[in-house]
Every structure is written in structure tokens, then in C-alpha cells.
C-alpha positions as CSV (number, residue, x, y, z in Angstrom):
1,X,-10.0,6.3,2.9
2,X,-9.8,3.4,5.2
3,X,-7.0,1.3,6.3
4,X,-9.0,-2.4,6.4
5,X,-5.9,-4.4,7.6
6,X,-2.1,-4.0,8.7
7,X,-0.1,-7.4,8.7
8,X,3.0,-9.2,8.0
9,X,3.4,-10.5,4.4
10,X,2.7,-13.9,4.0
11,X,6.2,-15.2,3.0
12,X,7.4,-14.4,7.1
13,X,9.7,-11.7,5.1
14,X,9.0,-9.7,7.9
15,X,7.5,-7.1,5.5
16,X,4.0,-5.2,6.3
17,X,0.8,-5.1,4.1
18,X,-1.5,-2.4,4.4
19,X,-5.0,-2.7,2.2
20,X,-7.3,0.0,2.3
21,X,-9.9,1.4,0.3
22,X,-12.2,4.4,-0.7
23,X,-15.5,4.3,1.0
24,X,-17.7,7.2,-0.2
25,X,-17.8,6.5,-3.5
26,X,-15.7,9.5,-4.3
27,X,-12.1,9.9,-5.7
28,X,-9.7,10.6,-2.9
29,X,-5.9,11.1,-1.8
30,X,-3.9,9.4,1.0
31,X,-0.9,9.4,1.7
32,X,0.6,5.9,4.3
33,X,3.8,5.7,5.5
34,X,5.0,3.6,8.5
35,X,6.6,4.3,11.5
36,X,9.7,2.7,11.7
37,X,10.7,4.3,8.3
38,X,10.0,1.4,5.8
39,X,12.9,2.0,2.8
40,X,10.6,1.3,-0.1
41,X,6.8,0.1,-0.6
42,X,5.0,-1.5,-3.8
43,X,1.7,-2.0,-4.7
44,X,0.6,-5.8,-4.9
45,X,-2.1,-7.5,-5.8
46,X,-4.4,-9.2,-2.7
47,X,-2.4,-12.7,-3.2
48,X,0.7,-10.0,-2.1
49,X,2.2,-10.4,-5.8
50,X,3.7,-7.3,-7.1
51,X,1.2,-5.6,-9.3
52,X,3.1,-2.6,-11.5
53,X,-0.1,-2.0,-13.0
54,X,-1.7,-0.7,-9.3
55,X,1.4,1.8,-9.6
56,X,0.6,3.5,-12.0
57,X,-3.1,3.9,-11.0
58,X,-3.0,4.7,-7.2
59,X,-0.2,6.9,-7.3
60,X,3.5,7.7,-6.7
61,X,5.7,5.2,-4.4
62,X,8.5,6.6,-3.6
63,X,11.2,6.3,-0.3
64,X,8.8,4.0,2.0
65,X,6.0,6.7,1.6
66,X,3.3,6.1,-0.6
67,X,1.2,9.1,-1.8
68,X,-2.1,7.4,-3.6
69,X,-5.0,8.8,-5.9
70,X,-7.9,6.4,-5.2
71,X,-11.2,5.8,-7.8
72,X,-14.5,5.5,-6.2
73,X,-14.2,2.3,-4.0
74,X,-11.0,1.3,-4.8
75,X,-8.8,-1.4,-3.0
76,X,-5.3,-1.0,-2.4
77,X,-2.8,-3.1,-0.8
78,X,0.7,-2.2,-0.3
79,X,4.0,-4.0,0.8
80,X,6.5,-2.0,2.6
81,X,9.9,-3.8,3.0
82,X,11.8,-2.1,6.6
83,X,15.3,-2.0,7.4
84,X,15.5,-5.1,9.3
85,X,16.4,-6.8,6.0
């Protein structure tokens, strides 16, 4: 699995989005979770719209850690909202 980008949301929430994706064609498992302790993480879509569909097929997303089951070449981005809320 490889992390292609870490950024701050669009919307200057102060959230950060993390995409990666599979690369050898192969199912695969990750697990991402941020330093600073983010309190909770969603999937989105790549616009950074939350995307409950990508939930249920990367994985669990639970307490700002997300644990994902990736398909051959699949692209996940995530949204992890921090304590400085």
C-alpha cells in the first residue's frame, strides 16, 4: 500500500486527507493512523465528500485509526478530523 498524498482538507477545517492505494495488483491490509491522535476518520470520495459506501468496502474506521482491506489497485482517501476542533 502506498500513501500518495497527506494534506489539509480543502474546506481550511484544519482536517488531514490521506489517499493511498494498492500497487501490486494484489488484495492487501493497512492500517493509518496519525500522530497527534486524530478522534475519528471517514472515508471520502477524491472531491473530500463523505463516501459511506468506501466504508464498508476498505474496512473498519473506528477511534481516529483506520484498519483497511484494499482490492487490487484500489484508491482510498481518508479524512481524519484532530482535536483542535
Amino acid at each position: 500500500v502506498v500513501v500518495e498524498s497527506i494534506k489539509l482538507a480543502n474546506d481550511r477545517s484544519g482536517d488531514v486527507v490521506v489517499r493511498l492505494y494498492e500497487s501490486r495488483g494484489a488484495r492487501a491490509s493497512a492500517r493509518v493512523q496519525l500522530s497527534d491522535g486524530a478522534s475519528s476518520v471517514v472515508a471520502t470520495d477524491l472531491l473530500e465528500r463523505t463516501d459511506t459506501s468506501g466504508v464498508r468496502d476498505c474496512g473498519e474506521l473506528v477511534a481516529g485509526v483506520a484498519d483497511l482491506r484494499l482490492r487490487p489497485f484500489q484508491l482510498v482517501t481518508l479524512r481524519f478530523t484532530g482535536s483542535h476542533r
